[in-house]
PDB file of N, CA, C, O and CB in Angstrom:
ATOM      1  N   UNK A   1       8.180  12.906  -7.202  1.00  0.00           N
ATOM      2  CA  UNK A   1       9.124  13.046  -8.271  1.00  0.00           C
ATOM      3  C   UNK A   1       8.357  12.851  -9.589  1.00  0.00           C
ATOM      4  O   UNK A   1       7.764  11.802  -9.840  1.00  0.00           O
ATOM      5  CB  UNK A   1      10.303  12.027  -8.121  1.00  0.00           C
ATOM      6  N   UNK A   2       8.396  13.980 -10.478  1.00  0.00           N
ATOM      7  CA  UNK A   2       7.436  13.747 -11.565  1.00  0.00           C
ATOM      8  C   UNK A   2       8.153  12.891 -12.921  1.00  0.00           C
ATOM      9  O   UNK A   2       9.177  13.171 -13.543  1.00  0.00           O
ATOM     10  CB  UNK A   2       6.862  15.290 -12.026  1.00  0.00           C
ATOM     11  N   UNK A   3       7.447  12.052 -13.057  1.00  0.00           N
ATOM     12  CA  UNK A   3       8.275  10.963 -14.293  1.00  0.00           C
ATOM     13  C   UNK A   3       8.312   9.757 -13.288  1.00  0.00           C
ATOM     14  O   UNK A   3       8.761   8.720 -13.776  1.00  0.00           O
ATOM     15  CB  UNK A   3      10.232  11.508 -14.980  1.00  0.00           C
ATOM     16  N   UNK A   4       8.017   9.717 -12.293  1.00  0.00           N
ATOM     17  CA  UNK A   4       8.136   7.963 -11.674  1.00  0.00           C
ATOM     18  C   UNK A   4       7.182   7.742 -11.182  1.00  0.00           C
ATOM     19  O   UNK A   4       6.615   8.584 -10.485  1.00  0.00           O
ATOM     20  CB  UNK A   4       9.143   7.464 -10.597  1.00  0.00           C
ATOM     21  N   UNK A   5       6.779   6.720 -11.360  1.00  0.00           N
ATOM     22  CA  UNK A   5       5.716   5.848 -10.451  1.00  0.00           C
ATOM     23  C   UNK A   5       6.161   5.525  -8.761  1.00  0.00           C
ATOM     24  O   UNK A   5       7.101   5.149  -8.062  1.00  0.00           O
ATOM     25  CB  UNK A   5       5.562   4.245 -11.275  1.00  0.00           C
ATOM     26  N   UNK A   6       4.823   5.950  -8.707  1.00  0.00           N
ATOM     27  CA  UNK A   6       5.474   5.741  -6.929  1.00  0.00           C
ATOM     28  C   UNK A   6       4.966   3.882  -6.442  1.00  0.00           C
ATOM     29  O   UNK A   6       4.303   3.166  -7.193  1.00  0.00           O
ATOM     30  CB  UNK A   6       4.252   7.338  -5.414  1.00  0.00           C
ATOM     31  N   UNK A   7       5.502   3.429  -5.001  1.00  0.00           N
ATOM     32  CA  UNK A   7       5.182   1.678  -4.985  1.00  0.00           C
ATOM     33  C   UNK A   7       4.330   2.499  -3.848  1.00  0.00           C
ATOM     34  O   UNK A   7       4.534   3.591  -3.318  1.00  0.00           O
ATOM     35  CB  UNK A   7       6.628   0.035  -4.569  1.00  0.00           C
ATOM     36  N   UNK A   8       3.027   1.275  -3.655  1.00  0.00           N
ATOM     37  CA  UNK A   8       1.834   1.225  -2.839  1.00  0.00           C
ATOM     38  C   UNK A   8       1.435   0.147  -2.851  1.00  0.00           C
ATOM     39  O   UNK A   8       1.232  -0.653  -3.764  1.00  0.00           O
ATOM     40  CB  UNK A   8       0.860   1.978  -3.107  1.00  0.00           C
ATOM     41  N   UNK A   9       1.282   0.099  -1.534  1.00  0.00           N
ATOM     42  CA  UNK A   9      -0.152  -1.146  -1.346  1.00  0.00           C
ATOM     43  C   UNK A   9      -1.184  -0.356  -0.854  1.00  0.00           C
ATOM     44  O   UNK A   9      -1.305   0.736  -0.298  1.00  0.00           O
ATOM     45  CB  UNK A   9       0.034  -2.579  -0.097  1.00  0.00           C
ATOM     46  N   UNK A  10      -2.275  -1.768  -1.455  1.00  0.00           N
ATOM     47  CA  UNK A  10      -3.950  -0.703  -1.129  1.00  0.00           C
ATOM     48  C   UNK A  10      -4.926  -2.041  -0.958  1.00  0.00           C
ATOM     49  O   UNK A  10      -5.230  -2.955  -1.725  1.00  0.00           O
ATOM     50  CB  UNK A  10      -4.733   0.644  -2.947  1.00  0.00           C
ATOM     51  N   UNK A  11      -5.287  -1.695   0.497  1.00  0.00           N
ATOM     52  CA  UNK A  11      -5.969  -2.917   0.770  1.00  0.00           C
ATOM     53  C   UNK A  11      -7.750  -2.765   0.127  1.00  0.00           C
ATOM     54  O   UNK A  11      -7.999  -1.677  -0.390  1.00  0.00           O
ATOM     55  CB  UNK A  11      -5.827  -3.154   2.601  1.00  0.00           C
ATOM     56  N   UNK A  12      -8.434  -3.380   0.150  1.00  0.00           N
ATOM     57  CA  UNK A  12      -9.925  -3.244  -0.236  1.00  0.00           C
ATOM     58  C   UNK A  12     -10.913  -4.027   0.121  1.00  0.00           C
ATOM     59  O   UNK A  12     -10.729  -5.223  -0.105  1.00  0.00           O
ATOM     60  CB  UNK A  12     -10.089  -3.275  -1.406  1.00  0.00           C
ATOM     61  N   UNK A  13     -12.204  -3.635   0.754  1.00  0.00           N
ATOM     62  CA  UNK A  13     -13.278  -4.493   1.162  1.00  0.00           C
ATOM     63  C   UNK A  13     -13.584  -5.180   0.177  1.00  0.00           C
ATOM     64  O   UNK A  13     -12.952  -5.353  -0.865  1.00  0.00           O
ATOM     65  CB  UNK A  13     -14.379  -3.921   1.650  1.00  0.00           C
ATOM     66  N   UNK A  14     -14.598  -5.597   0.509  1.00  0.00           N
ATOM     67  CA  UNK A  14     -15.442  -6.839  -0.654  1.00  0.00           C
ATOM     68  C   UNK A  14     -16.343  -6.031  -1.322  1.00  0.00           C
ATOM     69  O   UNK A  14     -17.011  -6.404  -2.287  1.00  0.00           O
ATOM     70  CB  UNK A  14     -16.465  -8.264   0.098  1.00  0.00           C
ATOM     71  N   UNK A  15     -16.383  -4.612  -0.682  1.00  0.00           N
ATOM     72  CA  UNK A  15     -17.892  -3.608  -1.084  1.00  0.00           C
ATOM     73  C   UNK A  15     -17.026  -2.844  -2.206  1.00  0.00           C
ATOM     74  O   UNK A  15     -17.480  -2.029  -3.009  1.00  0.00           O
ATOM     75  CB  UNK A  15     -18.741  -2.260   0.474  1.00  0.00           C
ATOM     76  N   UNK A  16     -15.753  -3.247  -2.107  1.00  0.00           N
ATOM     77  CA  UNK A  16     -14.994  -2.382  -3.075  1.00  0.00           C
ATOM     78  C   UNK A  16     -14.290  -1.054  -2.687  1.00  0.00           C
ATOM     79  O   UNK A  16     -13.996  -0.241  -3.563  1.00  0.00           O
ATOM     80  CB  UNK A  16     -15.888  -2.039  -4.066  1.00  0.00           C
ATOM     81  N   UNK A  17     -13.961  -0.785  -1.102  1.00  0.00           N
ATOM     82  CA  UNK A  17     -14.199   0.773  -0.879  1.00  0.00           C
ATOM     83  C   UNK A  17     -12.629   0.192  -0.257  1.00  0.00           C
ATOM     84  O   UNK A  17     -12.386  -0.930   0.187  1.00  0.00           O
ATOM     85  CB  UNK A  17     -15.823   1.682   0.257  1.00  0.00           C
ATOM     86  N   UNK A  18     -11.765   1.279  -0.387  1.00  0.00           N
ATOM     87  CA  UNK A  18     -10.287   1.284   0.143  1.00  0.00           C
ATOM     88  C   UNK A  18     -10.464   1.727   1.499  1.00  0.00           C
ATOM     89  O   UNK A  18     -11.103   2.631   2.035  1.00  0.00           O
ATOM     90  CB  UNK A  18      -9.220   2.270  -0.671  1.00  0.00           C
ATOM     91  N   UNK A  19      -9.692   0.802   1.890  1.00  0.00           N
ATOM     92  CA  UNK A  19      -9.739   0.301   3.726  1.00  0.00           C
ATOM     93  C   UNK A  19      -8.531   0.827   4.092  1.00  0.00           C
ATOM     94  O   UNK A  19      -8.531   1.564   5.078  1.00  0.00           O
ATOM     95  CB  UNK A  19      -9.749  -1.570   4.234  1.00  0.00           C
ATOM     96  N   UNK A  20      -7.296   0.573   3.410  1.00  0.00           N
ATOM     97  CA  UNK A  20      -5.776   1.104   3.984  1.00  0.00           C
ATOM     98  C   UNK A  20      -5.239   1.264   2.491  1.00  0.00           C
ATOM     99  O   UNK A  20      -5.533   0.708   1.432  1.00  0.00           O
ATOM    100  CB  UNK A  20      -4.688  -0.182   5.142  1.00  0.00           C
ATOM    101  N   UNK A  21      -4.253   2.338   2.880  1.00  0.00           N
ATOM    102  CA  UNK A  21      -3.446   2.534   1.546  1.00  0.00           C
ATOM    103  C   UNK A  21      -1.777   3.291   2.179  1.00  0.00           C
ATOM    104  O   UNK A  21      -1.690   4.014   3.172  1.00  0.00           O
ATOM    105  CB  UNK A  21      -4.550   3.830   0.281  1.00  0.00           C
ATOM    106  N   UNK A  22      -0.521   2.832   1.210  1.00  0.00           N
ATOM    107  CA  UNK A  22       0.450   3.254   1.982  1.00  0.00           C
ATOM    108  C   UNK A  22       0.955   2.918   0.752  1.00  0.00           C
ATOM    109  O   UNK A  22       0.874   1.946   0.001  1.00  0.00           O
ATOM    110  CB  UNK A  22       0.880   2.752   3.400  1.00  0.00           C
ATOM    111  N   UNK A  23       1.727   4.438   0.749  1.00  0.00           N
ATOM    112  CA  UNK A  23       2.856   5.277  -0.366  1.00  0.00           C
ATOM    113  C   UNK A  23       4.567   5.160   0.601  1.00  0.00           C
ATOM    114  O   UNK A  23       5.144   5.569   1.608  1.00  0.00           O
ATOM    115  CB  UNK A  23       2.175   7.565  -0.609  1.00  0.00           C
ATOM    116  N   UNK A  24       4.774   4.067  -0.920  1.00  0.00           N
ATOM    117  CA  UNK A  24       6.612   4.102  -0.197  1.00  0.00           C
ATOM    118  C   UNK A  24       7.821   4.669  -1.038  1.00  0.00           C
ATOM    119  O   UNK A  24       7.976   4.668  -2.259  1.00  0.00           O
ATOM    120  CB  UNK A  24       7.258   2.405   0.086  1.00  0.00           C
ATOM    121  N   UNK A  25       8.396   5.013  -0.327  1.00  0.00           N
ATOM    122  CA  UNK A  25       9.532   5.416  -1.424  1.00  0.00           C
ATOM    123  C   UNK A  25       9.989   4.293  -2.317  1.00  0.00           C
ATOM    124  O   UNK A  25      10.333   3.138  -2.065  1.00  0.00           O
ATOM    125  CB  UNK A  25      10.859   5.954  -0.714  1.00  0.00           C
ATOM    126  N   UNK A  26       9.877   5.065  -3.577  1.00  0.00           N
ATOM    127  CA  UNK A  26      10.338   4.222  -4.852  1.00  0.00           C
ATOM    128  C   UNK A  26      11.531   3.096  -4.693  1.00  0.00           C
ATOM    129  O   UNK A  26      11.640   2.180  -5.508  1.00  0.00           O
ATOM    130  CB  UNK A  26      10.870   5.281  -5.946  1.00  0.00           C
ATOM    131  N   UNK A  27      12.335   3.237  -3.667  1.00  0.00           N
ATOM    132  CA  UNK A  27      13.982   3.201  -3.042  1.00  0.00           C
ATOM    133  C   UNK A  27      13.475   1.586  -1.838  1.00  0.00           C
ATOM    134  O   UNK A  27      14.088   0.564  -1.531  1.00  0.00           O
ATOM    135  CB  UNK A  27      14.628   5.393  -1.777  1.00  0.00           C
ATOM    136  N   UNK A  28      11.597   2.321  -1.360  1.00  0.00           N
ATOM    137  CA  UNK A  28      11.870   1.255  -0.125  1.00  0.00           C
ATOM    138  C   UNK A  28      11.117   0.264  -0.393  1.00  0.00           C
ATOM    139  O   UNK A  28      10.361   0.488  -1.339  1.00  0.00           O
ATOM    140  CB  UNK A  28      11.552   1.684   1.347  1.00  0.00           C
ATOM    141  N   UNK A  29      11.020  -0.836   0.113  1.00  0.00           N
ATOM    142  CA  UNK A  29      10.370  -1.945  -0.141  1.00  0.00           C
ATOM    143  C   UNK A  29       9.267  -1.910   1.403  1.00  0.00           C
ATOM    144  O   UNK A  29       9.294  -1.626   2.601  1.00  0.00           O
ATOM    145  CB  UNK A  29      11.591  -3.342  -0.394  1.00  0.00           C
ATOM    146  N   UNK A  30       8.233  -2.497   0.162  1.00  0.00           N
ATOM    147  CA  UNK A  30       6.908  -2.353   1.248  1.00  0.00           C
ATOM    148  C   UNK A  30       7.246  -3.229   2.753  1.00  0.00           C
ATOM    149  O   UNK A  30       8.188  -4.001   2.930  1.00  0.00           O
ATOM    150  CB  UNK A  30       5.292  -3.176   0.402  1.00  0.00           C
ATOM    151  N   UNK A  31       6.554  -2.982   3.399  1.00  0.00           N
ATOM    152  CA  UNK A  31       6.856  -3.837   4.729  1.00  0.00           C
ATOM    153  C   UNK A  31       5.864  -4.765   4.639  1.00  0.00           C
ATOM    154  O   UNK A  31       4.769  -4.205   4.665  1.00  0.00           O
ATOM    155  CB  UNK A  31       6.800  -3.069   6.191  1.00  0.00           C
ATOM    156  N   UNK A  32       5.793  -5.846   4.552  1.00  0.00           N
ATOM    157  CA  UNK A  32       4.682  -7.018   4.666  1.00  0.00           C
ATOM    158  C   UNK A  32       4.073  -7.261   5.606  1.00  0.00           C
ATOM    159  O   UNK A  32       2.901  -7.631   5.540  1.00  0.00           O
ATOM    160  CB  UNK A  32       5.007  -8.121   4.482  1.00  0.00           C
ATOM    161  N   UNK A  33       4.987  -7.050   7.171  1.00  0.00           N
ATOM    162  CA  UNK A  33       4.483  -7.613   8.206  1.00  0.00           C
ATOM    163  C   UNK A  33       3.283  -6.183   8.432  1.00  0.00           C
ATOM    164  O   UNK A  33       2.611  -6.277   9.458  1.00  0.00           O
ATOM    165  CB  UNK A  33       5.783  -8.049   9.487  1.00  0.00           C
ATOM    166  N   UNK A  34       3.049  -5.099   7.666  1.00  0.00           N
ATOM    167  CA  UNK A  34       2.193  -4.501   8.004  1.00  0.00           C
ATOM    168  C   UNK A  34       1.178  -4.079   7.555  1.00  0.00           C
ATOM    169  O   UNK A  34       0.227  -3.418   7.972  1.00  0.00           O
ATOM    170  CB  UNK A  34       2.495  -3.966   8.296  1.00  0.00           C
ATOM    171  N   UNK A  35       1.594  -4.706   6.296  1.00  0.00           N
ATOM    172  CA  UNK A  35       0.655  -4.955   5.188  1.00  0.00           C
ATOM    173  C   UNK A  35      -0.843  -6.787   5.997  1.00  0.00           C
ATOM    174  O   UNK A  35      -1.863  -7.341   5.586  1.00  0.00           O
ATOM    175  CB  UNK A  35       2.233  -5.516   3.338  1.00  0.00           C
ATOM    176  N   UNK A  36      -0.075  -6.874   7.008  1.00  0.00           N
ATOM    177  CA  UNK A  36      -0.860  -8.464   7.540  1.00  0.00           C
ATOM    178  C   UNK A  36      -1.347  -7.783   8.791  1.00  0.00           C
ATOM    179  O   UNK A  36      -2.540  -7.918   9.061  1.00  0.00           O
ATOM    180  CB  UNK A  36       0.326 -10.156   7.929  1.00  0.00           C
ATOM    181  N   UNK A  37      -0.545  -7.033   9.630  1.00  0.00           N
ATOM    182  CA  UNK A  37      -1.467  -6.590  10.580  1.00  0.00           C
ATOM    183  C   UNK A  37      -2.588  -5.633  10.003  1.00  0.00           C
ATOM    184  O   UNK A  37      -3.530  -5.380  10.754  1.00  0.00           O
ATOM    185  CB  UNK A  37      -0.705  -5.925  11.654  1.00  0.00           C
ATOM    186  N   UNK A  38      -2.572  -5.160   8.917  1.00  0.00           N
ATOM    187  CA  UNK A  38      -3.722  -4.074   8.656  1.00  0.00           C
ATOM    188  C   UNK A  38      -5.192  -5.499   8.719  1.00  0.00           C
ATOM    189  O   UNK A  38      -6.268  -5.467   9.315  1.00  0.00           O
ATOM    190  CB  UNK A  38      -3.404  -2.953   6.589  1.00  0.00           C
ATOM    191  N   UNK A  39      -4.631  -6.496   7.907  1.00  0.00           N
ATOM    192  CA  UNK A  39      -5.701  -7.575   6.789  1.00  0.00           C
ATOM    193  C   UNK A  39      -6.350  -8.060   8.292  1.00  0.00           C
ATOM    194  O   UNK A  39      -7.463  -8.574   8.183  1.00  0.00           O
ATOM    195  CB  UNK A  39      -4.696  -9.285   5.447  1.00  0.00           C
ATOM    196  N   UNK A  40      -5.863  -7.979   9.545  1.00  0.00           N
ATOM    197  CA  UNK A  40      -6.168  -8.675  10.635  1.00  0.00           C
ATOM    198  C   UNK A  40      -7.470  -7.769  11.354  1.00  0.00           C
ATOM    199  O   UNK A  40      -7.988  -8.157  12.401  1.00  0.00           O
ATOM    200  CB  UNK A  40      -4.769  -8.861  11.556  1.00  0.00           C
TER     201      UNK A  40
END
């Protein structure tokens, strides 16, 4: 949708390089519990 910011989480190494990334609808709220299994 052009004019909105979209919500994301974006995980990242220590080297700096993106490890996981996940685009949610503006509407949904991120899921946490999978935002912890990725960090695992």
């Amino acid at each position: 949708m052009e004019g909105f910011s979209e919500r994301a989480n974006v995980i990242v190494n220590e080297d700096g390089k993106v490890m996981w990334i996940k685009v949610y609808d503006i509407h949904q709220l991120p899921d946490v519990e999978e935002v912890i299994r990725q960090l695992r």
